[in-house]
C-alpha positions as CSV (number, residue, x, y, z in Angstrom):
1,X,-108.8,-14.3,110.4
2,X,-109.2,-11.0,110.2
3,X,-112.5,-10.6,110.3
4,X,-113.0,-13.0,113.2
5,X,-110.2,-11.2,115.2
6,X,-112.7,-8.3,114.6
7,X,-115.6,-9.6,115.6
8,X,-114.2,-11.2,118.9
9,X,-112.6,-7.9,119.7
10,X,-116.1,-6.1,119.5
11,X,-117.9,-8.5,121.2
12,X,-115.4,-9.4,124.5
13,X,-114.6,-5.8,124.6
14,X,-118.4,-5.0,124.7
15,X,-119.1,-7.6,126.8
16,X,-116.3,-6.2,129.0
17,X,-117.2,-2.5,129.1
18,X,-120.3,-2.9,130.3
19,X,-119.8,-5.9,132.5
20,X,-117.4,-3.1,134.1
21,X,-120.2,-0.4,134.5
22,X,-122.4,-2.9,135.6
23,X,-120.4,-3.8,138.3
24,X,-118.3,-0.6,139.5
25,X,-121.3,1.7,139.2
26,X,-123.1,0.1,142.1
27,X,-120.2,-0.3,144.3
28,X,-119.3,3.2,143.5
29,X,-122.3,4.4,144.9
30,X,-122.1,2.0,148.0
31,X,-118.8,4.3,148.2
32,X,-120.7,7.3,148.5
33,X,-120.6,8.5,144.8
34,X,-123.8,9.8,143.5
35,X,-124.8,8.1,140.0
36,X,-123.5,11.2,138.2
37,X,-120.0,11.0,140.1
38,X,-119.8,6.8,139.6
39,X,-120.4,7.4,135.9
40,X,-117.7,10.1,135.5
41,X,-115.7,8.1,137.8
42,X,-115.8,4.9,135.5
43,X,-114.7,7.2,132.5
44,X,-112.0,8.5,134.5
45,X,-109.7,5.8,133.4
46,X,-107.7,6.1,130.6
47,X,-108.5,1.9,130.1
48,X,-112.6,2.7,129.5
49,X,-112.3,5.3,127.9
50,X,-109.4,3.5,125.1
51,X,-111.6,0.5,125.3
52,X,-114.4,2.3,124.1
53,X,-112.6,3.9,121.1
54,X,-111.6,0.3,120.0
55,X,-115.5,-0.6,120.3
56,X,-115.9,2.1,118.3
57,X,-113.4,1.3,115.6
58,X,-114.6,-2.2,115.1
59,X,-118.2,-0.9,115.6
60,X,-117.4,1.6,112.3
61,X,-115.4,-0.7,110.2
62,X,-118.3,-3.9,110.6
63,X,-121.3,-1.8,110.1
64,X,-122.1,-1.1,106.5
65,X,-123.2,2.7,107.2
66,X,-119.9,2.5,109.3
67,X,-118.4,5.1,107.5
68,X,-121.2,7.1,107.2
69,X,-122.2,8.1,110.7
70,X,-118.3,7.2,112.1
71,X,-116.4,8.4,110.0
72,X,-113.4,9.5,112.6
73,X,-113.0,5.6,113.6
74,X,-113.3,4.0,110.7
75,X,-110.0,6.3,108.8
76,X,-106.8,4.1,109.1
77,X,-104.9,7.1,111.0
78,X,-107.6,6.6,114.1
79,X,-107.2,2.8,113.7
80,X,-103.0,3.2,114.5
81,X,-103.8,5.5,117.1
82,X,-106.2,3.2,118.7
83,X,-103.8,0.7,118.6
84,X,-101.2,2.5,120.2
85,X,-103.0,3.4,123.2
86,X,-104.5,0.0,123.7
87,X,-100.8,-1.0,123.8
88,X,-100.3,1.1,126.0
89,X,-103.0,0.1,128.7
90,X,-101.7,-3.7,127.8
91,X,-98.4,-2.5,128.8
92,X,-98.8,-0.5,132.1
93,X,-101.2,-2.8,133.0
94,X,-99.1,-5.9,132.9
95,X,-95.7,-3.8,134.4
96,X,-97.3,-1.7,137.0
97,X,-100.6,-1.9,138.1
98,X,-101.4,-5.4,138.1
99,X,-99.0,-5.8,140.8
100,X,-101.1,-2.7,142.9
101,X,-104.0,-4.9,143.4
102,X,-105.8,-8.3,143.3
103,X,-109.2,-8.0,141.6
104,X,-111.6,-11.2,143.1
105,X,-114.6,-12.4,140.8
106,X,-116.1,-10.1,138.1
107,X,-113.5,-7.7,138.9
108,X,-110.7,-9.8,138.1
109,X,-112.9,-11.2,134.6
110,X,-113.2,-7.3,134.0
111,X,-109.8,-6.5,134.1
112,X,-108.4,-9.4,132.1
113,X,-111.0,-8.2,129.3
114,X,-109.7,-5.2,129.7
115,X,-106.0,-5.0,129.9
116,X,-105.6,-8.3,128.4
117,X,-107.9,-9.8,126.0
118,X,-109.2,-6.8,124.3
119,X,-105.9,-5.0,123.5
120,X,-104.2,-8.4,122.2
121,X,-107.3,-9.2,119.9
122,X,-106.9,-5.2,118.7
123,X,-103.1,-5.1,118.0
124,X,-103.7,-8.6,116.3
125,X,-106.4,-7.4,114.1
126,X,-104.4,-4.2,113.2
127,X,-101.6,-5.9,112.4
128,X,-103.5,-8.6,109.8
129,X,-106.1,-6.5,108.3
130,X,-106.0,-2.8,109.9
131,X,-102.8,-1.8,108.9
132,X,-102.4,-0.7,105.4
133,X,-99.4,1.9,105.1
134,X,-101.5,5.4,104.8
135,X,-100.3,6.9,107.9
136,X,-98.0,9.6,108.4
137,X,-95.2,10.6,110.8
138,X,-96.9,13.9,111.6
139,X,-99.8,11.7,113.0
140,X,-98.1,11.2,115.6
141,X,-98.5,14.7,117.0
142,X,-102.1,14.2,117.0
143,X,-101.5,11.0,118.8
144,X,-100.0,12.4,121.4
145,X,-103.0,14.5,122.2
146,X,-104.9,11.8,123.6
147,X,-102.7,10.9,126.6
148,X,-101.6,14.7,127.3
149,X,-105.3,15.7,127.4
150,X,-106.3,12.5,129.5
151,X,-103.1,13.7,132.2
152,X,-104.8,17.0,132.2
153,X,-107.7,15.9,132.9
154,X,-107.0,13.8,135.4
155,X,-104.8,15.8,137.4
156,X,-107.2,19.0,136.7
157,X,-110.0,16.5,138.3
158,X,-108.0,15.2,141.7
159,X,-108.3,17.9,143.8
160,X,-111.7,19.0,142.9
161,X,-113.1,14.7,143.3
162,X,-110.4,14.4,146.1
163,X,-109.3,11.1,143.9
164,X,-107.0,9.9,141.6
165,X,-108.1,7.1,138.6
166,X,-104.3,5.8,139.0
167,X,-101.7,5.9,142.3
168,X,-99.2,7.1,140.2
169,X,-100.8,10.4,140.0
170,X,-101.5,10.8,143.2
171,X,-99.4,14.1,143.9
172,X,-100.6,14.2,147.9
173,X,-99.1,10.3,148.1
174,X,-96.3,10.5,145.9
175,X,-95.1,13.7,145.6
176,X,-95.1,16.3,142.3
177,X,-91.7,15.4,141.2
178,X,-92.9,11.5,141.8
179,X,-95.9,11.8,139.6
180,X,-94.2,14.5,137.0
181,X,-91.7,11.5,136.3
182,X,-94.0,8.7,136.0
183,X,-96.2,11.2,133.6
184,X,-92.8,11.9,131.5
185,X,-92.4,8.3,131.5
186,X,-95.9,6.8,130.3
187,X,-96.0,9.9,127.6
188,X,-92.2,8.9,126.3
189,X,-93.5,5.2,126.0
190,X,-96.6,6.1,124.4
191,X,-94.3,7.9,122.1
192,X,-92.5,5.1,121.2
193,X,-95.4,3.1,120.6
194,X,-96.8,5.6,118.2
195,X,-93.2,5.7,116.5
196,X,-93.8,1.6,115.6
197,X,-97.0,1.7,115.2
198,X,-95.8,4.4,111.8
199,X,-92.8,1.8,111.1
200,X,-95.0,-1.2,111.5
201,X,-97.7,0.4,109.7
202,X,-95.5,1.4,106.5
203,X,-93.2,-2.2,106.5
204,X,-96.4,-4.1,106.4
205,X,-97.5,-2.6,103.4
206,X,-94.5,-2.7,101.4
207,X,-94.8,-6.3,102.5
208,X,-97.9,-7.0,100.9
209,X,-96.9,-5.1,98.0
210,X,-93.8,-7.1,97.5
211,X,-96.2,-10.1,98.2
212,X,-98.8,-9.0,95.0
213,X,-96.3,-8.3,92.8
């Protein structure tokens, strides 16, 4: 099961990455984004860029040179991480920006891919197979880097694109206390997210210890 789990999630979260370029590239440019600008647009969302690492963990762990040439997403630490901030586009998807838009055709396949389908096959697989007790609590920290640098990012990029990957960050709309709370926010769930992905990580293999002996 695991196996499959892995396979499915490389292959529909594949399919869905570049389904996504495919189709937002061109309309970005009908937008008046030069190629350069679409691309760094697309991986201006904090969605492509954890589906990618997710490709990239799968991509390590199935190849037999995996470890050889990826190492950094084939190490169980990345793998918790990963699944963390998959959760975490699942989550935010589902509770706050689904209900911002209505996606029509590939769009709409795109986005269930995406925020759907992709993290639930990855959580799944981590859970069955990916999970295997060797983090730590002080990965965490390093965790955390991911979003923080990704807010920084973004909010360094607004004023300079004159754009925003997400309307919560949109300090001209909402306001700078608006956005600094809904930043707090997504950061403090991410931090509970890393927090079970440690206890989850840890009970599930004193589970299959207890199961062995």
């Amino acid at each position: 099961m695991g196996r499959f789990l892995q396979i499915a999630g490389l292959v529909i979260g594949l399919a869905g990455l570049v389904l996504q370029f495919c189709i937002s590239i061109p309309a970005s440019m009908e937008a008046g984004r030069s190629l350069l600008g679409s691309i760094i647009f697309v991986l201006s969302f904090f969605t492509i860029l954890t589906n990618i690492g997710v490709v990239l963990v799968h991509t390590s762990l199935l190849s037999s040179t995996g470890y050889a040439w990826l190492p950094a997403f084939a190490g169980p630490r990345m793998r918790a991480g990963v699944a963390a901030s998959i959760a975490l586009v699942f989550i935010i998807y589902a509770t706050v920006l689904a209900q911002l838009w209505q996606p029509q055709g590939l769009f709409l396949l795109c986005d269930v891919l995406l925020h759907y389908v992709t993290p639930v096959l990855f959580v799944l697989w981590w859970l069955i197979s990916g999970a295997d007790g060797r983090t730590r609590w002080s990965d965490i920290s390093w965790w955390m880097l991911y979003p923080v640098a990704y807010l920084i990012y973004a909010m360094a990029r607004a004023p300079l694109a004159g754009e925003v990957p997400y309307p919560f960050l949109d300090v001209a709309k909402n306001g700078a206390i608006s956005v600094a709370i809904s930043a707090a926010a997504i950061t403090g769930l991410f931090l509970v997210l890393c927090v079970v992905a440690v206890l989850a990580d840890h009970a599930i293999a004193r589970s299959r210890a207890s199961s062995v002996r």
